[in-house]
N, CA, C and O atoms as a Tinker XYZ file with bonds, in Angstrom:
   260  protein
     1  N    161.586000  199.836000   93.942000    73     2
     2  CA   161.639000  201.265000   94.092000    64     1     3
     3  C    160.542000  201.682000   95.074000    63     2     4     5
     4  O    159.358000  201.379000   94.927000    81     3
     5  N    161.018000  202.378000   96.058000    73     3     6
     6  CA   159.867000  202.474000   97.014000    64     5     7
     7  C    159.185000  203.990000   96.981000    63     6     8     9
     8  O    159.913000  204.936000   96.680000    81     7
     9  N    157.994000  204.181000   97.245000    73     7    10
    10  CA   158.104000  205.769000   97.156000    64     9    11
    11  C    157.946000  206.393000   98.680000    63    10    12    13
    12  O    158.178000  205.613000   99.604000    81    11
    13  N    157.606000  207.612000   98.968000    73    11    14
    14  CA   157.720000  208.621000   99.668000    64    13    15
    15  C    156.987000  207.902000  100.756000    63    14    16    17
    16  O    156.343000  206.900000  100.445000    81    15
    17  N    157.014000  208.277000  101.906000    73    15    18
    18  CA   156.014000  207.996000  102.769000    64    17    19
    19  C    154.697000  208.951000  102.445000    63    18    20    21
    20  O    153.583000  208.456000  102.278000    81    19
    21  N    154.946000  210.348000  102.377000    73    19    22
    22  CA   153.498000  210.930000  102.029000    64    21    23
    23  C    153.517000  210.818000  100.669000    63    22    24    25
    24  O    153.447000  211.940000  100.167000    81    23
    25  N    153.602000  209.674000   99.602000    73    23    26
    26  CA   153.106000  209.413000   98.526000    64    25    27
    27  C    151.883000  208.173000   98.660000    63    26    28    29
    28  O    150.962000  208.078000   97.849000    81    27
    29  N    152.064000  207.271000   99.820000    73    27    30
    30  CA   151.376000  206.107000  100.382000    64    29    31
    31  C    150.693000  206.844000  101.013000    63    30    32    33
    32  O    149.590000  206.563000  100.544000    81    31
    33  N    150.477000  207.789000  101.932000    73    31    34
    34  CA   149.351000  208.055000  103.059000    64    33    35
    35  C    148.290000  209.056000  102.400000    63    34    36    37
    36  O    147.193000  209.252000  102.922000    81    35
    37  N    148.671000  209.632000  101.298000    73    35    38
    38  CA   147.978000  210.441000  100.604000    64    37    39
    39  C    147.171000  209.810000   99.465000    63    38    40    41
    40  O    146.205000  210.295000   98.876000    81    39
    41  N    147.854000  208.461000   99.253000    73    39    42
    42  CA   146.730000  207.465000   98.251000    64    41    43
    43  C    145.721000  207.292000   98.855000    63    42    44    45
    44  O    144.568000  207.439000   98.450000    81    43
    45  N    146.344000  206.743000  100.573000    73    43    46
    46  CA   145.730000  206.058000  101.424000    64    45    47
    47  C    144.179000  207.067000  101.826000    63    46    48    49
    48  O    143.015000  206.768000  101.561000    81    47
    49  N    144.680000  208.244000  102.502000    73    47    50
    50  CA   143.958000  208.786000  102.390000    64    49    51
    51  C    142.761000  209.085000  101.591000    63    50    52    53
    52  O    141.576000  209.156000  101.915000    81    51
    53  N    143.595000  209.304000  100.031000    73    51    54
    54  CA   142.278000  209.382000   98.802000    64    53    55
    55  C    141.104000  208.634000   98.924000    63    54    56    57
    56  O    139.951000  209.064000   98.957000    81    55
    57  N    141.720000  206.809000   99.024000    73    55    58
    58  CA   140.863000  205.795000   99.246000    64    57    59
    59  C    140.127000  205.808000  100.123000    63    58    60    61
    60  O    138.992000  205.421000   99.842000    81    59
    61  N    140.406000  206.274000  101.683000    73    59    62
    62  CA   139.540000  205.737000  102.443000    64    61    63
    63  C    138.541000  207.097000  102.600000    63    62    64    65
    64  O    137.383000  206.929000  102.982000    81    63
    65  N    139.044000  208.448000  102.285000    73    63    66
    66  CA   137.660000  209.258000  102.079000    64    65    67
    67  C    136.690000  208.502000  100.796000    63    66    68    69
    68  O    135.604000  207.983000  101.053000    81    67
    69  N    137.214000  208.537000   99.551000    73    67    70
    70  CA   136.299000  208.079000   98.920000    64    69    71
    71  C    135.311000  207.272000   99.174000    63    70    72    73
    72  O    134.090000  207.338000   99.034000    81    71
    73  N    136.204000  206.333000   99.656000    73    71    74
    74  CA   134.915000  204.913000  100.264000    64    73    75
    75  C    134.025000  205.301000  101.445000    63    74    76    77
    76  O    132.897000  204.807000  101.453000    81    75
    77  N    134.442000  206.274000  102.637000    73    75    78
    78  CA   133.971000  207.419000  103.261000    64    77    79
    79  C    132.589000  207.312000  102.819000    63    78    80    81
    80  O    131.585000  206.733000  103.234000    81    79
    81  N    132.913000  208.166000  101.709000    73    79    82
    82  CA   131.708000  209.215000  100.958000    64    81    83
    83  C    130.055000  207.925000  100.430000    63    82    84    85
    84  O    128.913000  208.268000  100.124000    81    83
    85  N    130.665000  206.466000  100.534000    73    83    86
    86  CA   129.569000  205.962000  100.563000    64    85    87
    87  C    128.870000  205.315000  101.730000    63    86    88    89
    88  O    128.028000  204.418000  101.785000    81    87
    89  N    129.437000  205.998000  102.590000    73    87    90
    90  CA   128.677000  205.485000  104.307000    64    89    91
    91  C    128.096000  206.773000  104.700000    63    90    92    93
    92  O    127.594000  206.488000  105.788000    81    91
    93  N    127.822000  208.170000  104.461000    73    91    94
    94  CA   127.316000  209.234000  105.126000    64    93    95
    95  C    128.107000  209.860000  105.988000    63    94    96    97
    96  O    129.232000  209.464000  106.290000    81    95
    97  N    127.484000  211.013000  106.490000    73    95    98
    98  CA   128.367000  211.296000  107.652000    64    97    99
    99  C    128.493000  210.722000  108.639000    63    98   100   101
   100  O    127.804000  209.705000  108.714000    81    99
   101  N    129.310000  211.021000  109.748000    73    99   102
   102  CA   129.706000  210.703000  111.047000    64   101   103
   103  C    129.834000  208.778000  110.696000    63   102   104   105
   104  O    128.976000  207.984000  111.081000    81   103
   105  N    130.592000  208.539000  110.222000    73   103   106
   106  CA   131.002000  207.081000  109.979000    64   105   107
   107  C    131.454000  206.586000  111.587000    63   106   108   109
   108  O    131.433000  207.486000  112.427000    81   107
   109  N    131.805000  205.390000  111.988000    73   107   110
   110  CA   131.946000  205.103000  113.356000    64   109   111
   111  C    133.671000  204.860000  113.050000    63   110   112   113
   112  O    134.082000  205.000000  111.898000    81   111
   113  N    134.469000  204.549000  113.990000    73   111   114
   114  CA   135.836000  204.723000  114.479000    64   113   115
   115  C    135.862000  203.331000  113.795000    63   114   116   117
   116  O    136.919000  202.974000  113.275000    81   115
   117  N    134.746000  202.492000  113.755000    73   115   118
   118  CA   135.720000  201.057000  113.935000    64   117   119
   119  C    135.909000  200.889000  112.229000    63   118   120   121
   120  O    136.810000  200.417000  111.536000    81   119
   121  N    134.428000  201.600000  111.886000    73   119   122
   122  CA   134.291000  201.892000  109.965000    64   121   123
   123  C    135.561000  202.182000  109.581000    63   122   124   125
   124  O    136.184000  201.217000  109.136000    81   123
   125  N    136.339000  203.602000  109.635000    73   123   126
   126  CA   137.413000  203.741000  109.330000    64   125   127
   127  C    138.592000  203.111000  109.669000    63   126   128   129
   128  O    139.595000  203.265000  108.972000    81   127
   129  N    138.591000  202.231000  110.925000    73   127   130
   130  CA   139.639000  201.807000  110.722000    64   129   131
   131  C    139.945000  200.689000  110.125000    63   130   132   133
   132  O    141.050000  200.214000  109.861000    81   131
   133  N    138.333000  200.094000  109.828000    73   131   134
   134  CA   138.560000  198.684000  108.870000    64   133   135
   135  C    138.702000  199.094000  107.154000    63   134   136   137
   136  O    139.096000  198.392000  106.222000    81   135
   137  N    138.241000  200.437000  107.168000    73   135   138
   138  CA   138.629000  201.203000  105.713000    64   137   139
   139  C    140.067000  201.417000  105.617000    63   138   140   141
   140  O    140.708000  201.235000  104.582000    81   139
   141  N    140.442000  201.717000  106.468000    73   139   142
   142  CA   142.781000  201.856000  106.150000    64   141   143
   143  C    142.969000  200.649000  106.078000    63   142   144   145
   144  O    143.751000  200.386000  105.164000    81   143
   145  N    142.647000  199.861000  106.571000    73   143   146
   146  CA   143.356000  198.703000  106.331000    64   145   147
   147  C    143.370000  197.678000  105.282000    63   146   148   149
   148  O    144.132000  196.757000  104.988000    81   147
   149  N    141.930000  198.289000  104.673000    73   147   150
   150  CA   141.449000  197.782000  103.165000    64   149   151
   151  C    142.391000  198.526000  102.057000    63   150   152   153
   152  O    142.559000  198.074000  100.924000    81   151
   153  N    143.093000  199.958000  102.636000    73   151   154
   154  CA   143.114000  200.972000  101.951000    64   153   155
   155  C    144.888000  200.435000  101.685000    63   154   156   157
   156  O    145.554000  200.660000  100.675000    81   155
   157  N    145.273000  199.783000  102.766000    73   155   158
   158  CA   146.606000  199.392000  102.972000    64   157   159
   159  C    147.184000  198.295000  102.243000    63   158   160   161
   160  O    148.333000  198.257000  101.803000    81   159
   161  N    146.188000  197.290000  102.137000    73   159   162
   162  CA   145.637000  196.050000  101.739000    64   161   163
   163  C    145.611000  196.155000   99.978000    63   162   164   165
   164  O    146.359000  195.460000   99.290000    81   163
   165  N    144.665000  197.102000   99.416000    73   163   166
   166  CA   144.736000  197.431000   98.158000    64   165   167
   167  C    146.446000  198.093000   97.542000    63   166   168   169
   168  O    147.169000  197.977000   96.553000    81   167
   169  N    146.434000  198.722000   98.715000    73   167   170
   170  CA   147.726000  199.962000   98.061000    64   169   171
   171  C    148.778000  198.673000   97.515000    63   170   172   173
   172  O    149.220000  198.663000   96.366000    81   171
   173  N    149.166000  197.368000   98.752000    73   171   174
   174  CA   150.642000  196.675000   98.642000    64   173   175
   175  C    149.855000  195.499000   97.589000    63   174   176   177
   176  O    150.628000  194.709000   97.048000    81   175
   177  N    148.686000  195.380000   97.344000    73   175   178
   178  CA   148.524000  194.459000   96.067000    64   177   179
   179  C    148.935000  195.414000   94.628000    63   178   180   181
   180  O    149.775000  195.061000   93.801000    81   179
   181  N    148.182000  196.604000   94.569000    73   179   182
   182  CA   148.620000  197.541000   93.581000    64   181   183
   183  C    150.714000  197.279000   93.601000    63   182   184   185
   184  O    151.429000  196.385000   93.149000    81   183
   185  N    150.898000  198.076000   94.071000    73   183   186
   186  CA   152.267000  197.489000   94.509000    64   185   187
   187  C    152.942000  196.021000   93.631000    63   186   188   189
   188  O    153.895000  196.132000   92.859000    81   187
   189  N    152.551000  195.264000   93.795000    73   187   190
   190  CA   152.933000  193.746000   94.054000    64   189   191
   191  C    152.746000  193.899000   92.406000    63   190   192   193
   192  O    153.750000  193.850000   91.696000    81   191
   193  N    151.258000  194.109000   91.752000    73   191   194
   194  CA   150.782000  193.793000   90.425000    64   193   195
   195  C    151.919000  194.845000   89.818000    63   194   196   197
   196  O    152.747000  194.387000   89.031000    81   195
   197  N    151.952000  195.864000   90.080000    73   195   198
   198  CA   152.763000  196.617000   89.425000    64   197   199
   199  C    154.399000  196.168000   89.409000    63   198   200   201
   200  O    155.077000  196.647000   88.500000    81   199
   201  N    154.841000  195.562000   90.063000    73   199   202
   202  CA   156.476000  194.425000   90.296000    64   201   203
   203  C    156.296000  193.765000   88.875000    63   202   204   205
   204  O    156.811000  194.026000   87.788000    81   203
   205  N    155.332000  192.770000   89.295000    73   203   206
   206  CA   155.420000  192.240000   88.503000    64   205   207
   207  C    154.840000  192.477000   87.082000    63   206   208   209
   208  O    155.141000  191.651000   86.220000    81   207
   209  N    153.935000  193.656000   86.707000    73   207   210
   210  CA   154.520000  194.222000   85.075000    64   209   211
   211  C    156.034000  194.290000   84.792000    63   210   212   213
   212  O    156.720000  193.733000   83.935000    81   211
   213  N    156.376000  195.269000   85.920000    73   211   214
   214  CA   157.918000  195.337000   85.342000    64   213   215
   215  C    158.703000  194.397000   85.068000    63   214   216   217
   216  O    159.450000  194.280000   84.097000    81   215
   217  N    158.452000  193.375000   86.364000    73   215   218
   218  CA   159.149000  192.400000   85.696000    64   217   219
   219  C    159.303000  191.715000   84.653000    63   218   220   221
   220  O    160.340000  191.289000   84.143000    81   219
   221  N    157.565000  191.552000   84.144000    73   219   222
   222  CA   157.617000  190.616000   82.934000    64   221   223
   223  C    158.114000  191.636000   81.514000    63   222   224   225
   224  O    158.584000  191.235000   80.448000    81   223
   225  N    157.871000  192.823000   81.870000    73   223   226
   226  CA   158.524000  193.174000   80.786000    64   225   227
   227  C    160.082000  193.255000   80.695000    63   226   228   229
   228  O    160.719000  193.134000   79.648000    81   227
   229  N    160.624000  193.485000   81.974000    73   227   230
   230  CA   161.779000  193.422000   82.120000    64   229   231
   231  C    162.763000  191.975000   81.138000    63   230   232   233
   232  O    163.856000  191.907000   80.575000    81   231
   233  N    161.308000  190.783000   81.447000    73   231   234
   234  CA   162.127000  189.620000   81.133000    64   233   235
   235  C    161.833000  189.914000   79.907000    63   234   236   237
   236  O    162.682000  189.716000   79.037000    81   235
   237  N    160.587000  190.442000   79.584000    73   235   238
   238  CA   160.673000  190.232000   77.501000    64   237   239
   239  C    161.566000  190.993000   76.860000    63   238   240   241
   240  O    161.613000  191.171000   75.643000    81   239
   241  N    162.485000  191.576000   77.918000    73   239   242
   242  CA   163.127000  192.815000   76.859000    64   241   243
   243  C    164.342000  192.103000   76.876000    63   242   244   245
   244  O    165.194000  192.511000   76.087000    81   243
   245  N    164.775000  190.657000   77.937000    73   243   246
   246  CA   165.832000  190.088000   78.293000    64   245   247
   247  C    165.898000  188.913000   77.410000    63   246   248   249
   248  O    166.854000  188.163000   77.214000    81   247
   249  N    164.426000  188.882000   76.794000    73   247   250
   250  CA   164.617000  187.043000   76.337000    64   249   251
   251  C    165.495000  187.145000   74.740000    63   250   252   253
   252  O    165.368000  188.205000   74.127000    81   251
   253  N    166.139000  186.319000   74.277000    73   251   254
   254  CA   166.607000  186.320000   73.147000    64   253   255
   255  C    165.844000  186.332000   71.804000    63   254   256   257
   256  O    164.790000  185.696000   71.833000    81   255
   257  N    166.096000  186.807000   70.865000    73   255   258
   258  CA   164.719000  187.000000   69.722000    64   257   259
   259  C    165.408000  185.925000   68.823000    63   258   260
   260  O    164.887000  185.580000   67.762000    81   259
């Protein structure tokens, strides 16, 4: 199930101000852009871990009792 595009860029976003907020102001270009990509990086593992809850519950609800 995939979601929205501005449901991903607005996580994305969340994350990389937050992490932002522990470098000060005026962060440098190359800071943020190695922050999205961490931010991108986290989002499709979140993603991935979350598959596979469903799945495994999917299978416990499949296995025979």
């Amino acid at each position: 199930m995939a979601e929205a595009p501005t449901t991903t860029g607005n996580a994305k976003t969340r994350i990389v101000q937050e992490r932002l907020s522990l470098y000060g102001p005026n962060p440098s270009m190359e800071l943020v852009q190695q922050l999205m990509a961490e931010a991108d990086e986290d989002i499709q593992k979140a993603r991935a871990h979350e598959l596979s809850l469903v799945t495994a519950h999917r299978n416990a609800d499949a296995a025979p009792t």
